[in-house]
Structure formats: C-alpha cells, structure tokens
TORBAPA-40351 format. One record per residue (C-alpha): residue number from 0; x, y, z; residue in one letter. Coordinates in steps of 0.5 Angstrom, whole numbers, plus 2048, in hexadecimal, padded with zeros to 3 digits. Example, Ala and Ser with C-alpha at 12.3 -4.5 7.8 and 13.67 -1.06 7.14 Angstrom:
<atoms>
ATOM   resi     u     v     w   resn
ATOM      0   819   7F7   810      A
ATOM      1   81B   7FE   80E      S
</atoms>
This chain:
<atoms>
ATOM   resi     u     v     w   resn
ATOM      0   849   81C   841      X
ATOM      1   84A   81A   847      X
ATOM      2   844   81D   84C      X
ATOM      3   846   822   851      X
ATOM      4   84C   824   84D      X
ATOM      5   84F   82B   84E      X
ATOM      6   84F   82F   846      X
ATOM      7   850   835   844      X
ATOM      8   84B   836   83E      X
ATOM      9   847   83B   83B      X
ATOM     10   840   83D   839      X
ATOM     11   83B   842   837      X
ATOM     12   836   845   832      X
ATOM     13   837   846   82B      X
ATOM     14   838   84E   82B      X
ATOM     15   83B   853   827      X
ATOM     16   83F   855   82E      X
ATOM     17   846   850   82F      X
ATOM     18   845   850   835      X
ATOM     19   83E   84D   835      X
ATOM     20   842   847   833      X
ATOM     21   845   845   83B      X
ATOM     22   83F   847   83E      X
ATOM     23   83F   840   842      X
ATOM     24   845   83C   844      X
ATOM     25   844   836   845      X
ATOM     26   847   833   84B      X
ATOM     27   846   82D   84C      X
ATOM     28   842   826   848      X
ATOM     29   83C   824   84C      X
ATOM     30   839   81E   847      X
ATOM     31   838   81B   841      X
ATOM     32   831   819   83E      X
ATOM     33   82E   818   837      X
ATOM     34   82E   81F   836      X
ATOM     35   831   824   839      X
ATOM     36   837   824   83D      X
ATOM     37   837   827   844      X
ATOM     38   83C   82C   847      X
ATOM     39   83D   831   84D      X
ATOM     40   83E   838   84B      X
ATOM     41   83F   83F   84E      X
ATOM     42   83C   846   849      X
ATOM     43   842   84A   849      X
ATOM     44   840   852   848      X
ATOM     45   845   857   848      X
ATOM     46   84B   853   84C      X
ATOM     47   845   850   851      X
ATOM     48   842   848   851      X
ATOM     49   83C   847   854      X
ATOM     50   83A   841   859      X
ATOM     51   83A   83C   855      X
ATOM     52   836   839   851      X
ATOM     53   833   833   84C      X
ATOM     54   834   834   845      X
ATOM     55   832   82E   840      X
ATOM     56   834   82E   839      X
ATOM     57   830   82A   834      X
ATOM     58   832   825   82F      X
ATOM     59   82F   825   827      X
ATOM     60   82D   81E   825      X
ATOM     61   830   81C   81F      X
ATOM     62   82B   818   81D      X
ATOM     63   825   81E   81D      X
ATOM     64   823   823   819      X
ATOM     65   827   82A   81D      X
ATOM     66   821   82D   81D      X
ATOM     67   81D   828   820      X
ATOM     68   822   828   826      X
ATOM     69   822   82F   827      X
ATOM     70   81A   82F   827      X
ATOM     71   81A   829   82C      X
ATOM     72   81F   82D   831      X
ATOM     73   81B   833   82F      X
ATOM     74   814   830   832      X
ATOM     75   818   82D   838      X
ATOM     76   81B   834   83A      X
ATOM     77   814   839   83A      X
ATOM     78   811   833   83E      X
ATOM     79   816   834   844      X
ATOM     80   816   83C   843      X
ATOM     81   80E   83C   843      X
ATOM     82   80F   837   849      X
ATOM     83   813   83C   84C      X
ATOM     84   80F   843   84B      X
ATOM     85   809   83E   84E      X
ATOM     86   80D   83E   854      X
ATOM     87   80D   836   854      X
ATOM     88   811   834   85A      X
ATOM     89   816   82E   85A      X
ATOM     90   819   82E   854      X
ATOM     91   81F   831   851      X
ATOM     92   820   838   84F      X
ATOM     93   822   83A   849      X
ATOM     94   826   841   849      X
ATOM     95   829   840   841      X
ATOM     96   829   83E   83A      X
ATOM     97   82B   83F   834      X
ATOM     98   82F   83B   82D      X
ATOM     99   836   83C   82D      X
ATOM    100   83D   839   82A      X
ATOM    101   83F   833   82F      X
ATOM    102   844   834   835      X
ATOM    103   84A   835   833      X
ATOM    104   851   837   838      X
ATOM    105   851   83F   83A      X
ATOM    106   855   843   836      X
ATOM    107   854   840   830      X
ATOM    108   84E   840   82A      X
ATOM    109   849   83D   82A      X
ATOM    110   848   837   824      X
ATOM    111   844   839   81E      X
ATOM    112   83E   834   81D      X
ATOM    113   837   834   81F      X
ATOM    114   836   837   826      X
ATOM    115   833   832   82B      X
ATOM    116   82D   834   830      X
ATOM    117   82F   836   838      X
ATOM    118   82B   836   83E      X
ATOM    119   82C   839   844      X
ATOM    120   82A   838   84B      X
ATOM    121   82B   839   853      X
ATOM    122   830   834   856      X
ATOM    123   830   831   85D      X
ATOM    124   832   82B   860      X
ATOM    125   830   825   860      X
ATOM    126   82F   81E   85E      X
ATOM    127   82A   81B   859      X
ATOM    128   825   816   85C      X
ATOM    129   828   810   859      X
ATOM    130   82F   812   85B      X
ATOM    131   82C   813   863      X
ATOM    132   829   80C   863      X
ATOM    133   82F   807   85F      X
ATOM    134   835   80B   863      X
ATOM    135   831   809   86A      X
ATOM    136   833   810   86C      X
ATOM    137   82E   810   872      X
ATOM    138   830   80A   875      X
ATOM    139   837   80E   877      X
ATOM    140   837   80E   87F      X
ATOM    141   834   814   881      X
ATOM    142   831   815   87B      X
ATOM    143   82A   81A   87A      X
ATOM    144   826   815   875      X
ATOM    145   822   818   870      X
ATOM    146   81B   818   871      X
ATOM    147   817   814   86C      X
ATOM    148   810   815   86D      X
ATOM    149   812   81D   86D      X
ATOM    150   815   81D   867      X
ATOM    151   810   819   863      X
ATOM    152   80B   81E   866      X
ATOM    153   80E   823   863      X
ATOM    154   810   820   85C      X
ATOM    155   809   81F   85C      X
ATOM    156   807   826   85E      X
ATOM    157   80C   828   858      X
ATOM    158   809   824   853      X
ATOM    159   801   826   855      X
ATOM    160   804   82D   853      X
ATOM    161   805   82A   84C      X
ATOM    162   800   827   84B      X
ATOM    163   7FA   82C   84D      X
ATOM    164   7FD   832   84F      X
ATOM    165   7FA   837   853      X
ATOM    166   7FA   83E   84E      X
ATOM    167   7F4   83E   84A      X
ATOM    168   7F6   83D   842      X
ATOM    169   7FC   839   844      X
ATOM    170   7FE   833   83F      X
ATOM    171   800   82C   843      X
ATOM    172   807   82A   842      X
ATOM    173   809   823   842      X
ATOM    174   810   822   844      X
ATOM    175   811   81C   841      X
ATOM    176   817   818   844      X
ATOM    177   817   818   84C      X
ATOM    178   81B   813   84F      X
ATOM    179   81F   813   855      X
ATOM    180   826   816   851      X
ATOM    181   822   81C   851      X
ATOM    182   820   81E   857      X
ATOM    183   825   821   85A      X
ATOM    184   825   820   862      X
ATOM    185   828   827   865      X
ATOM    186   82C   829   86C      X
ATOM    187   826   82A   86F      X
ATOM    188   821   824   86E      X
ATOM    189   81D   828   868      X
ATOM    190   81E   825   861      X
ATOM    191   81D   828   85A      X
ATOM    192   81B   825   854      X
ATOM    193   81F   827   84F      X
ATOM    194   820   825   847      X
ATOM    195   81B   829   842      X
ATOM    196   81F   827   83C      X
ATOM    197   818   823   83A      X
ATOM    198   813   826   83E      X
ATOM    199   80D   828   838      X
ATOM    200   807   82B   83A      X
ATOM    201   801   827   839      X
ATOM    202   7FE   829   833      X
ATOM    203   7FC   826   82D      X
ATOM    204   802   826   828      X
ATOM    205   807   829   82E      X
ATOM    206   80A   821   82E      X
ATOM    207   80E   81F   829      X
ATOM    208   813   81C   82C      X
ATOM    209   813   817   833      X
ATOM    210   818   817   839      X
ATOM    211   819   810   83A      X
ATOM    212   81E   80C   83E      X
ATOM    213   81D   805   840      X
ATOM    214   81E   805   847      X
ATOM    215   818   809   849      X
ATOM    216   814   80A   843      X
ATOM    217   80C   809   842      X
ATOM    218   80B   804   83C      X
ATOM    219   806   808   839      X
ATOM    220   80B   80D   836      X
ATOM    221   80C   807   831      X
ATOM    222   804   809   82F      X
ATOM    223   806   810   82B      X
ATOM    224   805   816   82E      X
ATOM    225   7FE   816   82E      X
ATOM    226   7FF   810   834      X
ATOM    227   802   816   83A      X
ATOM    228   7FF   819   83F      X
ATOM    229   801   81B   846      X
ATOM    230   800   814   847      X
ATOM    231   807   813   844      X
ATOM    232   80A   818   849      X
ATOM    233   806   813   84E      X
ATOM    234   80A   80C   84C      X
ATOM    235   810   811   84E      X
ATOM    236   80E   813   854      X
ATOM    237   80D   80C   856      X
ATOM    238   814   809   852      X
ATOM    239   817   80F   858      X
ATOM    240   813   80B   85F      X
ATOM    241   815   805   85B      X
ATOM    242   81C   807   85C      X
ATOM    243   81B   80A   863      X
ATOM    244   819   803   865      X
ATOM    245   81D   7FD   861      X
ATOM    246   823   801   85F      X
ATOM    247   823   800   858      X
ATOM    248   81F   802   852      X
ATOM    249   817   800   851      X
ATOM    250   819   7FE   84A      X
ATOM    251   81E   7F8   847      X
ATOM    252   824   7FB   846      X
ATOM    253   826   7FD   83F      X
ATOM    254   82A   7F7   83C      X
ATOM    255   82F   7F7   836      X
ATOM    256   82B   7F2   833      X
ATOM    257   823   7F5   833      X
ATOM    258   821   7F8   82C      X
ATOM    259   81F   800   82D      X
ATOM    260   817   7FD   82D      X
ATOM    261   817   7F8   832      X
ATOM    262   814   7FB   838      X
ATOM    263   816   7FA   83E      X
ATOM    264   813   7F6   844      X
ATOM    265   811   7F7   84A      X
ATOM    266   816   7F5   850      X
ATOM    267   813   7F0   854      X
ATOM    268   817   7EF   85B      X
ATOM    269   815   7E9   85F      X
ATOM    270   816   7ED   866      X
ATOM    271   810   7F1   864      X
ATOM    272   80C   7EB   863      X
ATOM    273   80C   7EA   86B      X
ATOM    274   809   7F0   86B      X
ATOM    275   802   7F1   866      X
ATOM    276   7FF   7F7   869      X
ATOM    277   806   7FB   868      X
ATOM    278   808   7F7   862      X
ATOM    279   800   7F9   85E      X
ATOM    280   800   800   861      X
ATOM    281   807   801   85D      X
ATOM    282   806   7FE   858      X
ATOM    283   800   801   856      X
ATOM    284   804   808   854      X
ATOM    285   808   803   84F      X
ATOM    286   802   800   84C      X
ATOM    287   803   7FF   844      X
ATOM    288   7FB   802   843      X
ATOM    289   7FC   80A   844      X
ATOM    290   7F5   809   847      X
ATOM    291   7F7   804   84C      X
ATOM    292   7FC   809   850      X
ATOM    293   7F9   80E   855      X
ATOM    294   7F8   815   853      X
ATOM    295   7FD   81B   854      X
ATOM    296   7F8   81E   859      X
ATOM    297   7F8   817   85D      X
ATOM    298   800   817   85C      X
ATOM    299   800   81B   864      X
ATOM    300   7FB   816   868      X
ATOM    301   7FF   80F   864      X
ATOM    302   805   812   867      X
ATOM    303   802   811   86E      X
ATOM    304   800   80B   86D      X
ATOM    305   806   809   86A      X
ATOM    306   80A   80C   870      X
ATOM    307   806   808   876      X
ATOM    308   806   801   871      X
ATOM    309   80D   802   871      X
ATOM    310   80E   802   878      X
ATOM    311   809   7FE   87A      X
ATOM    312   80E   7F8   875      X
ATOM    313   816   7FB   876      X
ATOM    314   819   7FB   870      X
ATOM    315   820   7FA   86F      X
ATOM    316   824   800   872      X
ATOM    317   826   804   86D      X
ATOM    318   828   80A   870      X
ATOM    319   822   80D   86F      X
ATOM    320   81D   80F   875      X
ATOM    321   815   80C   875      X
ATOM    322   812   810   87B      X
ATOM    323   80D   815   87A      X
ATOM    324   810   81C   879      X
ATOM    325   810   823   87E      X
ATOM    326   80A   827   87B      X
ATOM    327   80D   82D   87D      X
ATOM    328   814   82A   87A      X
ATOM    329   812   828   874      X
ATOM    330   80F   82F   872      X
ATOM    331   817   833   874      X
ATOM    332   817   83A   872      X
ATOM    333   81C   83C   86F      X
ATOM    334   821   842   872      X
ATOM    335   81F   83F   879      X
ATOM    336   823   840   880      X
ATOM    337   822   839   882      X
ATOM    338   829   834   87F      X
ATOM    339   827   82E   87B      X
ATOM    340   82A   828   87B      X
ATOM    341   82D   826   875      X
ATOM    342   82B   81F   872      X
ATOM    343   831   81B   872      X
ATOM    344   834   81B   86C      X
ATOM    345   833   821   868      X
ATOM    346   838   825   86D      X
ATOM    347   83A   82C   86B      X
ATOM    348   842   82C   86E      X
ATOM    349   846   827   868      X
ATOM    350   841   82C   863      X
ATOM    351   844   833   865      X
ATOM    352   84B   830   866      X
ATOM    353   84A   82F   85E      X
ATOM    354   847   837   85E      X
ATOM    355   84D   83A   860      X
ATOM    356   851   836   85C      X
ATOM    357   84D   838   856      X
ATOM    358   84C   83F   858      X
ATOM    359   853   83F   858      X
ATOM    360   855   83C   852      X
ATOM    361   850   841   84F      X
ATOM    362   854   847   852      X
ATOM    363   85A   845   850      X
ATOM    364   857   843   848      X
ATOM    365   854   84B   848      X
ATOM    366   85A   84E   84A      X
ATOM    367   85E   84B   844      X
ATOM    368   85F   84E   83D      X
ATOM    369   85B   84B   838      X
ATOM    370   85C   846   834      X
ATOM    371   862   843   839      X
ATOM    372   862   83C   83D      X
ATOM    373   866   83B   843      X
ATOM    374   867   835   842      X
ATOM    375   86A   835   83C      X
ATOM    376   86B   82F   836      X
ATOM    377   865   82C   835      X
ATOM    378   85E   82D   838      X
ATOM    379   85E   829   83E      X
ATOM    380   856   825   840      X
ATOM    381   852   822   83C      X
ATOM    382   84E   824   836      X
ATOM    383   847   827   838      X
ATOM    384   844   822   835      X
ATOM    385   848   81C   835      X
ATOM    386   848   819   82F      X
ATOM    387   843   817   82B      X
ATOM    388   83C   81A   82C      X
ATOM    389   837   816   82F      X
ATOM    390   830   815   82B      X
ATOM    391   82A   815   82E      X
ATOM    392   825   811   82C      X
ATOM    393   81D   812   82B      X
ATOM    394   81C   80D   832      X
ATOM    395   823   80D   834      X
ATOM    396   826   80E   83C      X
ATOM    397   826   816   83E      X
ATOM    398   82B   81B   841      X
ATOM    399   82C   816   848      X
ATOM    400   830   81B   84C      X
ATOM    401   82C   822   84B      X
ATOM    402   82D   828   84D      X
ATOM    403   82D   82B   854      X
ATOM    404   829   831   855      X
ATOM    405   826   835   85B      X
ATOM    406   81F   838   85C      X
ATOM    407   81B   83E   85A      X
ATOM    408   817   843   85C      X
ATOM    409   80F   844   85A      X
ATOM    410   80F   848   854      X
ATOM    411   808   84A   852      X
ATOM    412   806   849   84B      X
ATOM    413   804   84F   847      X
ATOM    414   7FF   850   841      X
ATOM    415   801   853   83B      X
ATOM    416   800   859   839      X
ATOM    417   7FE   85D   832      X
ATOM    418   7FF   862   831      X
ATOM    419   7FA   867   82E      X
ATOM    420   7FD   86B   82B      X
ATOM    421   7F7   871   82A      X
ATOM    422   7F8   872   832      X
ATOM    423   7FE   874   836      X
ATOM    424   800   86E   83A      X
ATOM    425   7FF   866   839      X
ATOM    426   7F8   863   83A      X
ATOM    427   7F8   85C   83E      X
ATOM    428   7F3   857   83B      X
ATOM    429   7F2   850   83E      X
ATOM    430   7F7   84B   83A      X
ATOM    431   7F2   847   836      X
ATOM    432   7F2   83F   83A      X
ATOM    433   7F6   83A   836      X
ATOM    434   7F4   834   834      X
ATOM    435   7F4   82E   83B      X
ATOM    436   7F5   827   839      X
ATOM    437   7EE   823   83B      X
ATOM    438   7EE   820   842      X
ATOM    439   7EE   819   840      X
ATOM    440   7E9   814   844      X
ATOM    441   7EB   811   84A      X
ATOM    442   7E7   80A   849      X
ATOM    443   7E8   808   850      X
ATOM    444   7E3   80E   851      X
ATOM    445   7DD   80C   84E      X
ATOM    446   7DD   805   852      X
ATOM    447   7DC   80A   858      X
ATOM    448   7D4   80A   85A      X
ATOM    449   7D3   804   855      X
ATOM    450   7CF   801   85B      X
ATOM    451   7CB   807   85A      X
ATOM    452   7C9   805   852      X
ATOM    453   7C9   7FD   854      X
ATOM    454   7C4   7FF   85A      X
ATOM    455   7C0   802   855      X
ATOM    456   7C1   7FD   84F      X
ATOM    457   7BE   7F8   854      X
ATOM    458   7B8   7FA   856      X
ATOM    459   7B6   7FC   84E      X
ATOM    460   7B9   7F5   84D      X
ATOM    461   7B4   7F2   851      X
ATOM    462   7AE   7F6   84E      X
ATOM    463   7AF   7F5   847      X
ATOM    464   7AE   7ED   84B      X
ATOM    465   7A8   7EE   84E      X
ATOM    466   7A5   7F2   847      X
ATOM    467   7A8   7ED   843      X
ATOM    468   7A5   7E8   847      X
ATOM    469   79E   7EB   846      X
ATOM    470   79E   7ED   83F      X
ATOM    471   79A   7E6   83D      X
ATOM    472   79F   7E3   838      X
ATOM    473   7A1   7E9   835      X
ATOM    474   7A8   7EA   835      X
ATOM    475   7AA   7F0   82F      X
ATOM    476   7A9   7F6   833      X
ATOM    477   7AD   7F4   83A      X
ATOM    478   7B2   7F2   835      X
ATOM    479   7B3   7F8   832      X
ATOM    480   7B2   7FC   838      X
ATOM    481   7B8   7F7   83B      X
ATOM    482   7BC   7F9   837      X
ATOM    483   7BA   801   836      X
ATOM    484   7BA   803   83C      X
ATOM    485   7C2   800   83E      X
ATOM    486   7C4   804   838      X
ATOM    487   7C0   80A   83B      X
ATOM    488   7C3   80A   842      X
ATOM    489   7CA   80A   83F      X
ATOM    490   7C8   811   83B      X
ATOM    491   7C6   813   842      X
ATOM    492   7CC   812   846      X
ATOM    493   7D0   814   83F      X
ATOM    494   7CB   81B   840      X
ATOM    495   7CD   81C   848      X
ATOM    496   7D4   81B   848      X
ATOM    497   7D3   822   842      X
ATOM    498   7D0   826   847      X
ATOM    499   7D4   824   84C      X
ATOM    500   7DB   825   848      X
ATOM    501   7D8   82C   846      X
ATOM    502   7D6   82E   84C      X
ATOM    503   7DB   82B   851      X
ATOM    504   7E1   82B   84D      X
ATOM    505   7E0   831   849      X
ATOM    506   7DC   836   84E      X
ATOM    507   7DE   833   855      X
ATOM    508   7E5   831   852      X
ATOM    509   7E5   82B   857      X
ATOM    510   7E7   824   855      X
ATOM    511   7E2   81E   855      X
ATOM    512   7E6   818   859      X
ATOM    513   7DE   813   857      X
ATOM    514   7D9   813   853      X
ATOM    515   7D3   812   859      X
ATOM    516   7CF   818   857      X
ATOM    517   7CE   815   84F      X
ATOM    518   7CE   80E   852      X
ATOM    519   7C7   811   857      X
ATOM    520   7C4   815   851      X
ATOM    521   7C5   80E   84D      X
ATOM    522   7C2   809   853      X
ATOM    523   7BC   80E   854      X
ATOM    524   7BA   80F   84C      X
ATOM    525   7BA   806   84E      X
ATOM    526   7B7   806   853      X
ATOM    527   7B1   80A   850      X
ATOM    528   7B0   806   84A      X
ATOM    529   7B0   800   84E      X
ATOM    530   7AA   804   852      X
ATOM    531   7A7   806   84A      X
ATOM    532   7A8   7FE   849      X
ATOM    533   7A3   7FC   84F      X
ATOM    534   79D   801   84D      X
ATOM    535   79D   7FD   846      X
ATOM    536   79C   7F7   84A      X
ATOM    537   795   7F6   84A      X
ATOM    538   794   7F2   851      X
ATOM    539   799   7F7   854      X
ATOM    540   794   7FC   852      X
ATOM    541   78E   7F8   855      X
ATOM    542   792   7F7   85B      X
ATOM    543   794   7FE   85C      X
ATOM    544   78D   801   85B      X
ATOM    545   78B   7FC   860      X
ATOM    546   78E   7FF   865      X
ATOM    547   78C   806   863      X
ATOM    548   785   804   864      X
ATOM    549   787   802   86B      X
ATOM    550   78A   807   86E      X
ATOM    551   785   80B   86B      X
</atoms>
C-alpha cells in the first residue's frame, strides 16, 4: 500500500449498534511499521466528519500468545492516557481506543475473526524528524530552519516530565524508543514525541517486553528488563542530536546479515575527530555504560553546551539552524495574534488540498445507499494490509512513520473517590502512593568533594606515621588501627549519604548533584583520629605539655 493513497474504508468498535462498525473512515494511508498501520480518518456522526484525525490499527504477532499481545498494548495505552490526564506537554493525545474487527470497505460487514487493537489520536501537520534532516528541507531558498537547540530543550523537557514528574504520587514512565523518526517537527517550529506503543511505567514487573530498534537503541535492553532505566530514554536523546548534527543514525545501520543478538556499534565519523570537546560531549549521551550518560535533569544545560560546541566547530549544513534560540519565541502561546513563520518543510496548503478531496469523498460515500460502490466491478485500492502481515520481533525496528498528533490542554488529575455508603455523597480520601522505582546512584556524584576525604585521609596517614614511628617496635596495634579505621570512614560516609537522601530528597525534595557534604563529614571524622594518633605519642605528648607549661 503505497502511502498517502486516497481509500475508502471503515472502522469502529465492536458494539451491538450496526453503525458502531463505520464509526471511522479511513481516508488515507499514512505508514507501515512493525506493528501497526497508520492511516488518516475522520469520525463521522450523523451524516458529520470531523477534523481529521490519526487512527493506528495494531497487528497481532503471530509468533506471541494473543494474550501477551493484548496486555503489552494495554500497558502502553494506560502509560499514554495517565501522561494525558497529568497534562504532560509535548507529546500526543490520545482521544480514542478500542478492539475491533480490521478495516474493511464502507458498506460491507465487517470480517469474522478476532478483533484487533485501534488507538486514536489528534492529527496535525508535519514531518518526523528523521524525514526534515535526510529531505534537507531547510536549505530550500528562503526557507525558515528549524531550530535545533529549541527542539532538543523541549524533548529534554518532555522527557523530565516522565522521568520525575511533578504531581505527587505519579509512577515515572520510560518511553522506550525515542529516536528521530518519532519526533514530529510541527508548522510552527515546536515538536512532539510521539509513539507510546512501548511506554511502560518504571515498576518492578511492568517491563516485560523491550522496545529496541537498532539505529538508536541503548545496548543494555540486551541486559533484560532489570538493566532499563530513564538512562535508555537518554541514549535516545543522544541518538536524536547525533542526527541533528551528522544526518544519520547514532548507531550501524541494520544489516541483513547481522543475527538478532549482535549489538550494534557505535558510529564513529572521522569529521568529528577534528573536533574533541564537540566529538566527547556527544558521545557522552551514547555511552555503552547507562552511568557514563548524563542525567534527564542535566539533559537542558548539555544542550547549551552542545549548542555553543556546535557553533563554535560548523557542522556540515543540514538544514538545520544551530544558534541560540529567542526566549520568548521558544515559549509561543498557543492561540496567539502574533503570525508564525512556518518551518519550511512541514507547509499546510498541499495538506488542506488533500482535506477537501477527502471530505468530499466522504460526502459523496455518506449520501449513498448501503452496500453500494460507485466504482463498480471489483474493489479498486490496495488491501488495508498489503499482504502478509509483518512480524514484529522482540528486538526488531519499530513503527518509522508514526502518527502526527496536536497538543492538549492541561488536565488536572483527580483522586479516587469511595463511596460510603452510610453517608450521603462520596467521601474523598488520599489515593494511597504507589510504588516509585529507586533513583539509582549516579557514580560521578561520589567522586564529587572526594578532595575533601582525601584531605582528611592525608592528614590521618600521617599521624598513624608519627605513632607508628614512636611505638618502639611494636607494630600490632597501628596495623590493626590502619586497617579499622578506613573501614569505619566508609561506614561513615555510607551513614551521611543516609541522612542526606532522607532529609534532602525525601523531605526537601531536592536532588544531590555531589556528595561534598559526606566527603567533609567523612574528612573531618580523619582528620580527628589523626589528632587521637598524635595524643597516643608519648614525645608529642611531652612537647605539648611544654608548651603549656610555658604559656602558663
């Protein structure tokens, strides 16, 4: 099925109503990916289609258990519709969704068999990311660039509402599969990431199964579930700027003779070499080691520094603008007076053209008697499917071409309500929290204020040196002090990072970007044994005495 083709089929809800069954007519095919097909549609109601809009019909994988299908596209539509509720800006909206027979032509019934799973989104005009940089739309004459620095801030932005969102009780969501092909560019120069088919919260026995593709993917979804953490969502952020600035993908394209486990390599290009601070600071975000990538919080200040590396080395021209973005343009207000250059590539003209086209064809199909085809003979148009469906393996490429989707308003979230039924309305009581996956420990933040313990540590040494030294010959008990009080600095240190996540994080709700307060804690405990070594040595002893008795 060729994409962007004109169709004329039909799809709805399993319900006792007929018409339930043509709830959607499906215009035109959008894309194909591992698992779902993509079209554009309109709701029709009563003689009355909507704006249009993004329907995506999932296909079963042959090779699972139905179940285990159904329940890992369960779990990716309550993580998008709970990201809605929160009012998470920048991604899609989901308006829809539901199991249904597959899409077949208006007027006919629909296929016995199982029914498939639909979701249902906002449209709106655009390109995916991928698409804007290999097209080189923005180096058309006259053409308005995209702004690179804005969009990565803003997908950086999204993705810190995942990770560590604001309302209190909320579960961190892992979206699992961000690259440059769902990022969708909009007329105005804002994007949204889209495609939460394998979004999972970030919860003991919620991931079951990895949203892999090999382009952009973290090595350690070949480690098991246990391995993911937002720091996957992080090696795909760094996959979309590796794109920005090379203009392909962060990772070996996928080769016909690779075998399932091999894991790709990273793409090393000789131009970066020329350049070390620009070639590390992006390579940083793509490190094998989750550790070694920066957090989602630092993902905003990594951007400007990646943006000022940027200018300061003048990448290859890929349509893409480099400079530092307009504050107050970056933050638009949507519904404003003001008019907004469109980013070149993503114009609205061709795409209301084919709106009308569409609208009139949906016209013409309502005002026809049921079970009628104008065109007579045989169905014209490709098969919704195409063919033999594709299977999508446990680590194979997802969905390239996702649906296009608008923003939302800001919905606040409300707390369940139990109903008493003794009283006479509802009684509210706070939702109990649920369970939030640990932080994990960022190394690099110990090493921070390590100058602190070392300081510390130095002063002790020499100290244990000095009595050692004065001890006459017996060496037992300084060997067994050298060795106890190391062991009980650790436990020191281990004991104030404690109290510091308890009090800091947990009350104060801020988060440690070092650890100098344990390394001083742990440096001053050192430095006054090293004072307790001094006393036990009888010749300092002495000399200190002296000196009081002269000051006296």
């Amino acid at each position: 099925m060729s994409d962007g083709a004109l169709l004329d089929l039909v799809c709805g809800p399993a319900s006792p109503l007929p018409e339930t069954y043509q709830r959607y007519r499906l215009v035109a095919h959008l894309g194909s990916g591992g698992q779902a097909e993509v079209y554009r549609a309109v709701r029709l109601c009563g003689g009355v289609s909507s704006a249009p809009m993004t329907v995506k019909v999932f296909r079963v994988d042959p090779c699972r258990p139905l179940v285990d299908e159904l329940r890992s596209w369960d779990k990716g539509d309550a993580a998008l519709m709970d990201l809605n509720n929160r009012g998470v800006p920048g991604i899609c909206r989901r308006a829809d969704g539901f199991y249904g027979p597959p899409p077949h032509r208006s007027g006919e019934p629909p296929s016995p068999g199982d029914a498939v799973p639909y979701q249902i989104y906002d449209y709106f005009h655009g390109v995916n990311l991928r698409e804007y940089v290999d097209r080189r739309v923005g180096r058309d004459p006259g053409a308005v660039r995209l702004n690179a620095v804005g969009a990565l801030r803003m997908l950086a932005g999204v993705l810190g509402s995942l990770h560590d969102p604001r309302d209190h009780g909320a579960t961190p969501v892992l979206h699992m599969d961000v690259k440059p092909a769902n990022v969708m560019v909009l007329t105005n120069g804002d994007i949204r990431l889209i495609d939460f088919t394998g979004a999972r919260y970030w919860r003991d026995g919620e991931i079951t199964q990895i949203s892999y593709t090999r382009e952009s993917g973290g090595p350690e979804a070949f480690g098991g579930a246990r391995q993911l953490s937002p720091a996957y969502d992080v090696h795909g952020f760094g996959a979309v700027a590796f794109h920005l600035i090379a203009g392909v993908s962060a990772r070996v394209d996928s080769d016909p003779s690779m075998q399932q486990g091999d894991r790709p390599m990273i793409r090393r290009l000789p131009a970066l070499d020329r350049f070390p601070a620009l070639r590390d600071h992006l390579y940083a975000s793509l490190a094998d080691r989750p550790g070694d990538r920066p957090t989602t919080a630092e993902l905003g200040a990594w951007t400007t520094q990646l943006g000022e590396l940027v200018r300061r080395a003048g990448p290859p021209d890929l349509g893409v603008d480099w400079t530092e973005p307009d504050r107050a343009e970056t933050a638009r207000a949507i519904g404003r007076a003001t008019p907004v250059r469109v980013v070149n590539g993503t114009e609205t003209g061709a795409f209301e053209r084919i709106e009308r086209l569409e609208r009139e064809l949906v016209e013409l199909r309502g005002n026809e008697p049921p079970g009628s085809d104008p065109w007579g003979g045989e169905p014209r148009g490709s098969e919704p499917h195409g063919g033999e469906p594709r299977v999508h393996e446990p680590h194979g490429n997802e969905p390239d071409e996702a649906p296009v989707l608008r923003g939302r308003a800001k919905v606040p979230t409300r707390k369940p309500a139990i109903v008493d039924e003794t009283s006479l309305g509802p009684m509210r009581v706070d939702a109990p929290d649920p369970w939030r996956a640990p932080r994990r420990t960022d190394w690099r933040t110990l090493k921070r204020g390590w100058e602190l313990t070392g300081l510390g540590g130095l002063l002790a040494f020499v100290c244990w040196g000095i009595w050692a030294v004065s001890s006459g010959g017996k060496m037992v008990s300084p060997l067994i002090a050298f060795m106890i009080v190391p062991c009980v600095a650790l436990g020191v240190f281990s004991l104030s990072r404690m109290v510091g996540r308890l009090l800091l994080e947990q009350r104060l709700g801020r988060t440690r970007r070092s650890a100098r307060g344990a390394h001083a804690v742990t440096g001053l405990f050192l430095a006054v044994v090293g004072i307790a070594y001094l006393q036990q040595t009888p010749w300092v002893v002495d000399f200190e005495t002296w000196v009081k008795s002269q000051l006296l």
